[in-house]
N, C-alpha and C positions, 0 to 999 in steps of 0.2 A: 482582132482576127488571129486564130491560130495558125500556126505555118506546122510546117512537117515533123521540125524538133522538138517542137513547144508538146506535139499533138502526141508524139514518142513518147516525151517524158512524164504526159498525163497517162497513158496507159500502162507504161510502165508503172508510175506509183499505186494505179488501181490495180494491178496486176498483184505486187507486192503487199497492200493492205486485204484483198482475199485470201492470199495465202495463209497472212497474219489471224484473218477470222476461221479460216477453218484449222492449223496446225495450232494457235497456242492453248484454244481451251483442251487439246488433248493431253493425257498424260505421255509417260514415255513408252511404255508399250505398245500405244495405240497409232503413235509418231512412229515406231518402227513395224506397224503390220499397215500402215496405210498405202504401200508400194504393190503388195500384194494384193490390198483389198480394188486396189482402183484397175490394175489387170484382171481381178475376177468380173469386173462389174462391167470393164469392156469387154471381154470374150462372152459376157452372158448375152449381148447383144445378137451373137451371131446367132441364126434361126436353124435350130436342128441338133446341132453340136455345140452350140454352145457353153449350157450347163455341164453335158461334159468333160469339156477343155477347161473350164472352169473350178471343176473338182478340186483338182491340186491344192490352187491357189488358196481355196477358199480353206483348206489344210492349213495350209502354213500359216494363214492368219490367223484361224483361231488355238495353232500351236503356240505363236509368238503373241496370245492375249493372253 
């Protein structure tokens, strides 16, 4: 039976081997437009203004590819 720490440490490594599937097939530009890309992709969410408040962003990342 898992307890609390046991149940941390499982999340946390799941935590960590996602991160691992999505940053290392990237190259290195794409590892530094990925900050930018994931704020465009949350303010697209928002209904109306979204896209754009999103404008920017999506700037800068395909500046930095």
């Amino acid at each position: 039976m898992f307890n609390l720490q046991s149940y941390k440490r499982c999340v946390r490594l799941a935590a960590c081997l996602m991160a691992g599937v999505v940053i290392l097939p990237m190259e290195g530009c794409a590892v530094a437009a990925l900050p930018c890309r994931l704020v465009s992709a949350t303010l697209k969410i928002v209904p109306a203004v979204g896209h754009a408040a999103a404008a920017p962003f999506d700037t800068c990342a395909d500046a930095i590819d």
